[in-house]
N, C-alpha and C positions, 0 to 999 in steps of 0.2 A: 193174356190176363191170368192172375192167381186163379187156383184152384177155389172153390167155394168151403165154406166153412161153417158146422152147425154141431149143436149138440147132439149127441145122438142119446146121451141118458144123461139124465141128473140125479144122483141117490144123496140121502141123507139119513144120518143114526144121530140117534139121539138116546142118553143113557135114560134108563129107568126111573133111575133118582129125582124124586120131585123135592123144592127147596122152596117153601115159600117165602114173599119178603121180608115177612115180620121176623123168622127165623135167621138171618144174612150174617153172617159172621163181621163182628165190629160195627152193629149196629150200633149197638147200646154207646160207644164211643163217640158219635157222632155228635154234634151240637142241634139244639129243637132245629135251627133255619136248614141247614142239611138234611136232616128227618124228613123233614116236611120238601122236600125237592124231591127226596128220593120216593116218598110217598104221592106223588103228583106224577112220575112217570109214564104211568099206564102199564105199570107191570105189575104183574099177581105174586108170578113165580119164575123158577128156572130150574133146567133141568140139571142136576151134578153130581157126580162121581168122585168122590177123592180116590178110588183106586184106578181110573185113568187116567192118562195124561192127555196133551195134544195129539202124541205121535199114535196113540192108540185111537182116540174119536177119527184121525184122519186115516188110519189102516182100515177099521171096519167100513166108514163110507168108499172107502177104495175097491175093499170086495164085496161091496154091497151093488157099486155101479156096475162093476166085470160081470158076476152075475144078471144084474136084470138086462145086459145088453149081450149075454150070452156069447160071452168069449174069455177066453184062458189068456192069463197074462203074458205067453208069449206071444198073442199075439198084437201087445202092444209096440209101436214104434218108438213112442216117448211117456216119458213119466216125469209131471212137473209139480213138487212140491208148495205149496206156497207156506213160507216159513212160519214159526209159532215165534211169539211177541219174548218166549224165555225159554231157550230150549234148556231141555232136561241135562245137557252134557255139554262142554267146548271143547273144541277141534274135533269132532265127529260129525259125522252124515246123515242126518235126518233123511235125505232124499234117497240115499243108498240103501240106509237100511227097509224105506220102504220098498225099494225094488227086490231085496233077498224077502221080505215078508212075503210080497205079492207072488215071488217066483218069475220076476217080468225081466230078467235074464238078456232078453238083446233089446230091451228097451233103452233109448239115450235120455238118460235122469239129470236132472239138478232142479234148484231151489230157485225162488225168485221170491222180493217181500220189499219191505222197508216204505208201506204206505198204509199199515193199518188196517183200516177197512177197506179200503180200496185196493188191497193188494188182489182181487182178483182178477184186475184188471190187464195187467202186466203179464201174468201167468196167460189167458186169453191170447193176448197180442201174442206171445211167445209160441202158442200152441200152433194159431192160425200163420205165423211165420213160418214154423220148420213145414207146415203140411205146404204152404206154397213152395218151399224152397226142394223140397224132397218128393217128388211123385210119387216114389216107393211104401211113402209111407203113410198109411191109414187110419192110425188112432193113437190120438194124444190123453193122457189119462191125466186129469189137475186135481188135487186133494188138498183139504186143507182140516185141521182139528183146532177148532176153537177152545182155548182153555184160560181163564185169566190169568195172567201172571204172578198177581197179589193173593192173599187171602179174602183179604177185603174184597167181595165183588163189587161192590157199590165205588163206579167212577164218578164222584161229585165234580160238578154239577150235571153230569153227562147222562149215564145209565148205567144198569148192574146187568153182569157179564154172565151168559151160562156157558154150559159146555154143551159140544154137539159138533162133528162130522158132515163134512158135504163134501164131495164128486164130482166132476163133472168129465164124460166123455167127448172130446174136441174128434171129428170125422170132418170128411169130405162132402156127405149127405146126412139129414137127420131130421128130426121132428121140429126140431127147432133151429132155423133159419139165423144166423148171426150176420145182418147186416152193415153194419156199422158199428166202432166202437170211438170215443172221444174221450180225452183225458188231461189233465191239468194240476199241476204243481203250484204250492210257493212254498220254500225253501227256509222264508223267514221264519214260519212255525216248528220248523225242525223240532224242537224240543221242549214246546209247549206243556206235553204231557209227558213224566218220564219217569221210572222208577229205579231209586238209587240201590243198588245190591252189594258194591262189592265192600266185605268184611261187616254182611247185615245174615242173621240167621232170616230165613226162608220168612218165619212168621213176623219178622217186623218190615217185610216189604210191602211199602207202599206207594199207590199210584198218586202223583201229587201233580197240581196243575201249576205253572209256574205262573202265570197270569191269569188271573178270574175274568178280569174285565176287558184284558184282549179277547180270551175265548168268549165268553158271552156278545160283546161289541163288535170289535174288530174284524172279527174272525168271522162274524155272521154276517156283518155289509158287506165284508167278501166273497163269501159262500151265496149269498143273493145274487150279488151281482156275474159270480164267477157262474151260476147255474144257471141263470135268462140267458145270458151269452151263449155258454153250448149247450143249451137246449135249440137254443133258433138255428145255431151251425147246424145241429145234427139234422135237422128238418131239413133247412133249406136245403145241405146237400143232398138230401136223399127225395127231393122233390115233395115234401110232405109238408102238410101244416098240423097242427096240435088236435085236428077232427079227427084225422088219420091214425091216431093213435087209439085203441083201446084200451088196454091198461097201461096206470103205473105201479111202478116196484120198487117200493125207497128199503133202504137199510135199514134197521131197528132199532132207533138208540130211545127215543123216547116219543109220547103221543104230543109232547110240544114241538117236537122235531117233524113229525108229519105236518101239522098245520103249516108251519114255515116253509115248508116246499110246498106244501097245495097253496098256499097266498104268492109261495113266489114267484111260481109261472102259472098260476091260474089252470091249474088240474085239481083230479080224485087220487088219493093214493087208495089203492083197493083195500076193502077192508082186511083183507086175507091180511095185510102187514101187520094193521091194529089187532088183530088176533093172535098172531104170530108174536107179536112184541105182550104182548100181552101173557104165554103161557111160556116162553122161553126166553124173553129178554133178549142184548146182544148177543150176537155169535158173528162180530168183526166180519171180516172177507165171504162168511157162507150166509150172510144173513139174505143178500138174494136171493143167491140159488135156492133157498128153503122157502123163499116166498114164493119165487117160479114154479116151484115144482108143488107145492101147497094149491096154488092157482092151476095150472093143471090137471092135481088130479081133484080139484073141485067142481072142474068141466068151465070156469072163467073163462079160460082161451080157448078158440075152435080157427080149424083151420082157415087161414086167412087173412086171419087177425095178426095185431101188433103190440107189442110191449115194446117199454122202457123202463128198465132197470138203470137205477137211482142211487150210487154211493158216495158218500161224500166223509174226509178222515180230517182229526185235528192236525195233521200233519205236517202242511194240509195237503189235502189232495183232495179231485172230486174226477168224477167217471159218470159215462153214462152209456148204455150197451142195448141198441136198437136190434131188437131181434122180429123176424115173423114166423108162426105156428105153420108149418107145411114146409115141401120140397120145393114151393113151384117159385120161391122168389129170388129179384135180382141181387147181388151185394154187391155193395160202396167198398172200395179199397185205397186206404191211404196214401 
């Protein structure tokens, strides 16, 4: 059998800058029914920096985890990017240059993405494969820097976007236990959400939905449907029913977007998210980890216990990533 797989730290940065909603760049553009969506979210504010970018919120969560898990970047074995939605440069190496930043020199680097919010899910699978496939090797390092692409942070109908860094250390043993991971495609949304740039100056990039009523409709019968489905896979294989579970941990996008998963399978999404989505809005791929690690060091999880983490992308794509709090449990491997 594989080696076992857990987090052994999760860090998260978040910039200084506080941006309240009323303040959102390209509000005032907006029509009253959009206003008023966007004011229905359940967000206050978010945090943002115009003199950072991606590749900077995910540097400092990167030396943020090395330190609190007390080891020098050489002695990672892998360093796994998970990509930004617009990088700063084309044909260059987001992933590389994070390894000359960090100094992680015999680390084996690259990128992985192309699912939105869900892209952490892939980077995981990715993590937990090379440690099975390599005995040698002990610690995968996954980063990611959330930054919106547009000016405009306000995705209508969806949520408005902050900035902010999160980490996560993949080991062999760790605090947190990765039992199981489940994940799910459809193809046909490819480009639901998409923002046109080439021959657009930077400030007239905008994020535009190509169908309203597929996303609102379509796309949410699917997402119901496609989330009872592997919610009950991930139970039943792991011998569990939904008592079994202590927390959930959905993604951030809006406080209409929790209710629809608490009515869809009949759970609590912990307030830690309504919180969270509340003083920081989206942040794509790190919006778990920030809930995780928000729920821990709130003292929510004690050893023993069980989490599911909750992401779901217009992509689409949907994940769900059964973890337990301690060294002492089994894991499910695909």
């Amino acid at each position: 059998m594989a080696s076992a797989t857990a987090l052994d730290t999760v860090a998260v940065y978040q910039p200084d800058g506080v941006l309240p909603l009323a303040e959102l760049p390209g509000l005032d553009e907006l029509g009253e029914a959009a206003r008023e969506t966007c004011a229905q979210l359940g967000i206050d504010e978010v945090r943002a920096d115009d003199t950072l970018g991606a590749f900077d919120l995910a540097g400092r969560a990167a030396q943020r985890a090395l330190a609190e898990a007390g080891l020098a970047a050489d002695d990672l074995g892998a360093l796994i990017l998970i990509d930004s939605r617009a990088p700063e440069t084309l044909m260059s190496s987001s992933a590389t240059r994070l390894q000359d930043l960090l100094g992680a020199r015999k680390a084996l680097t690259f990128s992985v993405g192309g699912l939105g919010c869900v892209s952490l899910t892939p980077a995981l699978l990715a993590a937990r494969g090379l440690l099975a496939a390599d005995p040698e090797l002990e610690h995968v390092l996954v980063a990611h820097g959330s930054k919106p692409p547009t000016p405009q942070r306000y995705r209508h109908p969806v949520t408005v976007s902050g900035d902010g860094g999160a980490a996560a250390l993949v080991s062999r043993s760790g605090p947190i236990r990765i039992l199981d991971i489940v994940q799910e495609t459809n193809g046909a949304y490819w480009d639901l959400f998409h923002v046109d740039y080439r021959d657009r100056p930077t400030d007239r990039w905008r994020e535009e939905c190509g169908d309203l009523t597929a996303y609102s409709f379509k796309l949410a019968v699917e997402t119901r449907n496609r989330l009872r489905a592997m919610y009950r896979r991930l139970l039943e294989r792991n011998g569990l029913t939904a008592a079994d579970i202590d927390c959930h941990l959905s993604h951030n996008l809006s406080a209409g977007g929790f209710r629809f998963t608490e009515e869809t399978l009949d759970i609590k999404i912990s307030t830690t998210c309504f919180d969270n989505l509340r003083q920081y809005g989206h942040l794509g791929p790190n919006d778990v980890l920030l809930n995780l690690h928000t729920e821990l060091e709130r003292g929510g999880l004690q050893d023993g216990q069980r989490a599911v983490l909750l992401s779901a992308s217009p992509a689409a794509a949907w994940s769900l990533l059964l973890v337990e709090i301690g060294e002492g449990a089994a894991t499910h491997y695909l």
